[in-house]
C-alpha positions in Angstrom: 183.1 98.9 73.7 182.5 95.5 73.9 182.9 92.7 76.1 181.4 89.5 78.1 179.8 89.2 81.7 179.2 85.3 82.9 176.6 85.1 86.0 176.0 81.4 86.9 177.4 80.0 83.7 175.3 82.0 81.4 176.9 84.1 79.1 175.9 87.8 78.7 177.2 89.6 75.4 178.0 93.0 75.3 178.2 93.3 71.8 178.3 97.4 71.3 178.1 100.4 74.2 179.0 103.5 72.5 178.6 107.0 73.8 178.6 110.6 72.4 179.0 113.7 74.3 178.6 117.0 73.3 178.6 120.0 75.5 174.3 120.2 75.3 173.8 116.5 75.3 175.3 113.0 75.9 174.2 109.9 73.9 174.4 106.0 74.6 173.5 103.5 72.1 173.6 99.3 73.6 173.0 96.2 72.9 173.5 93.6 74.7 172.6 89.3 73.4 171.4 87.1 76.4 169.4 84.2 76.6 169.3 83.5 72.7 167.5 87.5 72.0 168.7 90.5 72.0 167.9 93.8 74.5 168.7 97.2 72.8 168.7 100.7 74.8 169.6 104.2 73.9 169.0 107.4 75.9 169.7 110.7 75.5 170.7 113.2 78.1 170.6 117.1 78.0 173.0 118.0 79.9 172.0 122.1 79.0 168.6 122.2 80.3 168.1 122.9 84.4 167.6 120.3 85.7 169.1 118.3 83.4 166.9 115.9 81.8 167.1 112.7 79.8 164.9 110.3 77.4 165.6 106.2 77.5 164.0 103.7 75.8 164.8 99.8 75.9 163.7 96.9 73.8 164.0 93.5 74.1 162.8 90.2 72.4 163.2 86.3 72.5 164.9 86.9 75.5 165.4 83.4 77.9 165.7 84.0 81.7 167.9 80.5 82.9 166.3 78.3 85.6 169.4 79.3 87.9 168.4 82.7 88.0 164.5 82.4 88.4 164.6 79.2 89.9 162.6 78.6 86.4 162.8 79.1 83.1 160.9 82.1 81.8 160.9 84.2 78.3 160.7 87.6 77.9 160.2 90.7 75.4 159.1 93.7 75.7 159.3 97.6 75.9 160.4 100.3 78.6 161.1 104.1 78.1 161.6 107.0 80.2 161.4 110.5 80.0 161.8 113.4 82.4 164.2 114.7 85.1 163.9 114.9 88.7 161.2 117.4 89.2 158.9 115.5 86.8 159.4 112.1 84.9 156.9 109.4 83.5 157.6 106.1 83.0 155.7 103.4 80.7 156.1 99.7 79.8 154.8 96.7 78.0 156.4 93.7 79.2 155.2 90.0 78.1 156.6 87.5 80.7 156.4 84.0 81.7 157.3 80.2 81.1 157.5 79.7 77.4 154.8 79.2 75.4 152.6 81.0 78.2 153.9 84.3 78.4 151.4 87.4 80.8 151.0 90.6 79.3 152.4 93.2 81.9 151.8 97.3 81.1 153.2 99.6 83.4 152.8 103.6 83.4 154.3 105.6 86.3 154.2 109.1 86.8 156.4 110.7 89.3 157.8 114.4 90.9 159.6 115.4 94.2 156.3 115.3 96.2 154.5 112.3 94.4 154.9 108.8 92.7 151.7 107.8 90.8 151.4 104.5 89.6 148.6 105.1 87.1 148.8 101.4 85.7 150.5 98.1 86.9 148.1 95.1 84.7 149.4 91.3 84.5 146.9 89.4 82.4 147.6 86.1 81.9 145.9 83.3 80.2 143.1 82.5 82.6 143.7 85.1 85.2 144.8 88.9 86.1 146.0 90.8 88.6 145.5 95.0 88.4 147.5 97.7 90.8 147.0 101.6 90.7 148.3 103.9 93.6 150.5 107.0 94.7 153.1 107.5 97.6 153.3 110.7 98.6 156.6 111.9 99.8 156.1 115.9 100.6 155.5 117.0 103.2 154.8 113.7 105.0 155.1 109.9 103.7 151.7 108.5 102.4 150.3 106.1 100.5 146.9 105.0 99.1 147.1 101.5 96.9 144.3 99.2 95.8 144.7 95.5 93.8 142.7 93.3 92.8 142.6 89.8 91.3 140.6 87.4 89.3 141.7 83.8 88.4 145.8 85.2 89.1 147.9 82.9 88.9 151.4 83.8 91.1 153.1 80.2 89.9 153.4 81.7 86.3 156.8 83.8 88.0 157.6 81.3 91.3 156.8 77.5 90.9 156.7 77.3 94.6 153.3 79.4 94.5 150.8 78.2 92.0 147.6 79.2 92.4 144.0 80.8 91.6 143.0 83.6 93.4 140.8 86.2 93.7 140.6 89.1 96.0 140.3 93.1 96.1 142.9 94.8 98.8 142.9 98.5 99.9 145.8 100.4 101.6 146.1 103.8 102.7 148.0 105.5 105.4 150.8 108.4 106.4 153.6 108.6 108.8 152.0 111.5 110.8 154.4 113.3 113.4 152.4 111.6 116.2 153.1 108.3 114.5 152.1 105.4 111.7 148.6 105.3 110.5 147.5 102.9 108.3 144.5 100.8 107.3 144.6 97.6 105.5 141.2 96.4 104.0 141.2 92.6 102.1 138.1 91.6 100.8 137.1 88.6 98.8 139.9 86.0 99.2 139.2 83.2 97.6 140.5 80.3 95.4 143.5 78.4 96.3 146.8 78.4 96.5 149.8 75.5 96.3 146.7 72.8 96.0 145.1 74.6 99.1 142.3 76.0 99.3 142.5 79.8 100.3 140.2 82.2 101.8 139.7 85.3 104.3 138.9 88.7 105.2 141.0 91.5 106.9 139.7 95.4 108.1 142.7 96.4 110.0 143.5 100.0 111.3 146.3 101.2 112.8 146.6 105.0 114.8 149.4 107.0 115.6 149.3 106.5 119.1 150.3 102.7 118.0 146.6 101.0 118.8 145.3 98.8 116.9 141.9 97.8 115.8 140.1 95.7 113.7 139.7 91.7 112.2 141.4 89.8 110.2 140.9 85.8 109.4 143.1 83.9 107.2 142.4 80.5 106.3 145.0 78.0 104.0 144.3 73.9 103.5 143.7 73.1 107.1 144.7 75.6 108.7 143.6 79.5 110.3 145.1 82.9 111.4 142.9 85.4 113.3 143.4 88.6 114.7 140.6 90.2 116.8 141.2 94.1 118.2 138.8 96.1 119.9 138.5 99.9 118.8 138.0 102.2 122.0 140.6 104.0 124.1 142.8 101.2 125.5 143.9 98.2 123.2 142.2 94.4 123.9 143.6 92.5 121.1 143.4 88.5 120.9 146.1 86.8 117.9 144.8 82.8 117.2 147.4 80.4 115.2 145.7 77.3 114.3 147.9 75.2 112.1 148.1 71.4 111.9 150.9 71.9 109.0 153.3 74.7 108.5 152.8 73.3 105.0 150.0 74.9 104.4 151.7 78.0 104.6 155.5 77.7 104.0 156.7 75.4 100.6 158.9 72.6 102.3 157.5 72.8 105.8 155.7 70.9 107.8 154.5 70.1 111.6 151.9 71.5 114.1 152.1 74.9 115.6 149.0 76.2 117.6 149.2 79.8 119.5 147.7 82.0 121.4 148.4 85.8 122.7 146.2 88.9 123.7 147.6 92.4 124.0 146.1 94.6 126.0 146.6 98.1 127.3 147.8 101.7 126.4 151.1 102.2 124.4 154.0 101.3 125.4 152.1 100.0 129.0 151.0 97.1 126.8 150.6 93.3 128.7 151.1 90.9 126.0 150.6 87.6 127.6 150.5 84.1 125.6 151.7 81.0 124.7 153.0 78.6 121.4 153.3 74.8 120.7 154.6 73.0 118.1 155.9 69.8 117.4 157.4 68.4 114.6 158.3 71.4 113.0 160.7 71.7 110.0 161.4 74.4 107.2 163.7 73.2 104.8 166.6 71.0 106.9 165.5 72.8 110.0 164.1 70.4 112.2 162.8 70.8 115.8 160.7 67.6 118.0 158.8 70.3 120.3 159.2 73.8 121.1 156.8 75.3 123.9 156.5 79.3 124.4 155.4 81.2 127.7 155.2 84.9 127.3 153.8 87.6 129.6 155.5 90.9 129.5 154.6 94.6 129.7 155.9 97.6 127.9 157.8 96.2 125.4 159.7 99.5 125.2 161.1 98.4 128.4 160.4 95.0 128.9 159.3 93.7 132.5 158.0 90.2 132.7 158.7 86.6 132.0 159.5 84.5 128.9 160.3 81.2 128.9 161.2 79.1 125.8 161.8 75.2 125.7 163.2 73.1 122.4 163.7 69.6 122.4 165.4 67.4 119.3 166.5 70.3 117.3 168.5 69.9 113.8 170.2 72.6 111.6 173.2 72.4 109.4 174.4 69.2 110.7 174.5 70.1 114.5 172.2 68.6 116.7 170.5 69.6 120.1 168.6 67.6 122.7 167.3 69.8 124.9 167.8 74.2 124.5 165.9 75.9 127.6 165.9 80.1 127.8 164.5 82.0 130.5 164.1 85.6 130.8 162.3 87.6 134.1 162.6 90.7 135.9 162.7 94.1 134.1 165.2 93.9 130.6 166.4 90.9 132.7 169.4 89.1 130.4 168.8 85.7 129.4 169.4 82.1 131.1 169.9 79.6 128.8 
């Protein structure tokens, strides 16, 4: 077979997909041109063997990925193949990607069965920088997971132009989705460098039990501006949540204005109070535009909300449509809303 596929004006050209079947095994041989390269597959099934089980391997080269569908232009080559069936299977890859002329190394090896994925390798090393990734999920007999990263010199605007940067930083995950609820810690250590001409930095030792408390501290700092999180450990929850932002731009690509914030939660799940309150003015995010915008919040069990909220925009703008003034209000217990 043959035949053409146009996404976004860009022509991809199917120029052979043939397949052989016999009653053991069943064959495909592609190849497909795009982007000025070429990408060729084959894999091979056995369709006798219990469970049935299959080899693929692709290759690719000179291969240019459009600004329209990257939001960039990048090049790419490489190799994939795959091997196994679904109670055992292993994956592996060497992938160069990137803007032309600057092109990471990525190698990928994956190891998987009904209970367990393994990713044994996940490397990007780039010019200047690298970014390395090993981990499992468990999937039998609960949902688990255990990851660690870490960077040096990584640069994220090699693959998004929105996001170039520098960093460095070493991050830990582990955690199950026990029968008595979520656990999960989150460690970041090391965060340093910048990021979109910012400079970047924090630390995070977050934990997570199933009875849904959380403890720990996390402080996030970009250009100007801070996130922290403080939680207590002990039997009832006292946690404190500080926003400190003179420009959403620090955070967000095309945004901009002030937005400061405060809220504590405190309690036993789900007889939580989570009281605060948010200001911002000047705020926009793309062609989102809002003058001021003032939160109130103090609620209790947010299973079953009892409490107030009371939420006040002035000088809004979205898609053309404009809004002076928007007032909500909300009281009582799962009270609906006056606006």
């Amino acid at each position: 077979m043959q035949g053409d596929i146009v996404i976004n004006g860009e022509t991809l050209r199917f120029e052979r997909i043939a397949f052989e079947r016999t009653e053991r095994r069943l064959d495909l041989d592609a190849r497909l041109l795009a982007g000025g390269g070429a990408l060729d597959a084959q894999a091979r099934v056995r369709l006798d063997a219990e469970p049935v089980d299959a080899n693929v391997e692709a290759r690719w080269g000179e291969i240019t990925i459009p600004e329209q569908w990257a939001s960039q232009v990048l090049k790419t080559e490489g190799r994939l193949t795959f091997e196994g069936s679904a109670q055992g299977y292993r994956a592996n890859g060497s992938v160069r990607l990137g803007p032309p002329e600057q092109l990471a190394n990525i190698e990928l090896a994956v190891e998987g069965s009904p209970s367990a994925i393994e990713v044994r390798q996940f490397d990007i090393v780039q010019t200047d920088g690298r970014l390395a990734a090993r981990g499992n999920v468990t999937l039998q007999p609960q949902i688990g997971w255990v990851f660690d990263a870490d960077a040096k010199r990584f640069d994220p605007g090699d693959f998004a132009t929105a996001w170039p940067g520098d960093l460095n930083f070493e991050l830990h995950t582990d955690g199950a989705i026990e029968e008595a609820g979520p656990r999960a810690t989150v460690q970041l250590n090391n965060l340093r460098g910048q990021l979109r001409g910012r400079a970047l930095s924090g630390t995070a030792d977050m934990q997570l039990l199933p009875n849904k408390h959380l403890s720990g501290n996390a402080d996030l700092r970009s250009g100007e501006s801070r996130v922290r999180l403080q939680a207590q450990s002990g039997e009832v929850m006292d946690a404190l949540a500080r926003i400190d932002v003179p420009s959403l731009g620090d955070w967000v690509p095309n945004a901009g204005g002030e937005l400061r914030a405060n809220f504590t939660a405190r309690g036993t799940w789900p007889e939580l109070r989570i009281e605060g309150n948010a200001k911002g003015r000047e705020l926009r995010l793309d062609d989102l535009r809002v003058g001021g915008m003032q939160l109130e919040l103090n609620v209790t069990n947010p299973t079953a909300p009892d409490g107030a909220l009371e939420l006040r925009i002035t000088d809004a703008t979205a898609a053309g449509m404009a809004l002076a003034s928007v007032q909500a209000q909300a009281s009582g217990i799962a009270a609906p809303t006056r606006l």
